[in-house]
C-alpha positions in Angstrom: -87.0 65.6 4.5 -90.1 63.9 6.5 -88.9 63.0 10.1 -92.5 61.1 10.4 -92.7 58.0 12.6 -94.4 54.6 10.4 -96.5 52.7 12.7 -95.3 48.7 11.1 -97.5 45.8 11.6 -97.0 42.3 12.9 -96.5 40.6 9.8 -94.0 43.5 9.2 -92.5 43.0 12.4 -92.3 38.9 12.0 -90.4 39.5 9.1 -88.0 41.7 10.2 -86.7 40.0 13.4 -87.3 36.6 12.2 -88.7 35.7 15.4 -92.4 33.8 16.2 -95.2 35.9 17.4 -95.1 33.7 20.6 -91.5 34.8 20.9 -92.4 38.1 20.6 -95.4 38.7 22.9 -93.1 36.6 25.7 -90.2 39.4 25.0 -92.7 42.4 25.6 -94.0 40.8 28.7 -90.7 40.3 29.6 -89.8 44.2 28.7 -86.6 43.0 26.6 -89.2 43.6 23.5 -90.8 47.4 22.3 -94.3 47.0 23.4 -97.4 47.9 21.0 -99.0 51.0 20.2 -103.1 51.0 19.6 -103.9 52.2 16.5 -107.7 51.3 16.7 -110.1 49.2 18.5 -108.5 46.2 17.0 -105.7 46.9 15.7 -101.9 47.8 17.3 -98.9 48.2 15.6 -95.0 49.1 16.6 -92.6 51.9 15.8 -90.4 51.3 13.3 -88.1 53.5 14.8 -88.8 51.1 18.2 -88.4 47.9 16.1 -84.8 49.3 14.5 -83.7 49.8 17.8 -84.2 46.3 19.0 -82.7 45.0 15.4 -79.8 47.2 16.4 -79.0 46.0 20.0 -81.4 42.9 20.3 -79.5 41.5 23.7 -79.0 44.9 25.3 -82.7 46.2 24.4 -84.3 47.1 27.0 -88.1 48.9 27.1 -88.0 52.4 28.0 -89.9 53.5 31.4 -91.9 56.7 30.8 -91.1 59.9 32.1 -93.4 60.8 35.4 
């Protein structure tokens, strides 16, 4: 079994929260989001694993700080 992580784009992402891409840029600035991961020079995406965690707990999500 593969344990590998899918980077998932907006349109993905749109239609799996069912919120508005203003909602969702506000909620990453806000840190109660998962923030997006660079993928190219113009493209980003999420982890899915990040995004199934919000769909999980959407009120108690909170972004992770990284480890210094």
């Amino acid at each position: 079994m593969s344990n590998t992580e899918r980077i998932i784009r907006l349109k993905t992402v749109l239609d799996r929260t069912g919120l508005s891409r203003s909602t969702i840029y506000r909620k990453i600035a806000e840190g109660t989001f998962p923030s997006q991961v660079k993928i190219s020079i113009h493209g980003a995406g999420w982890h899915e694993s990040a995004i199934n965690r919000w769909i999980a707990d959407p009120v108690q999500y909170r972004e992770e700080e990284p480890a210094e």
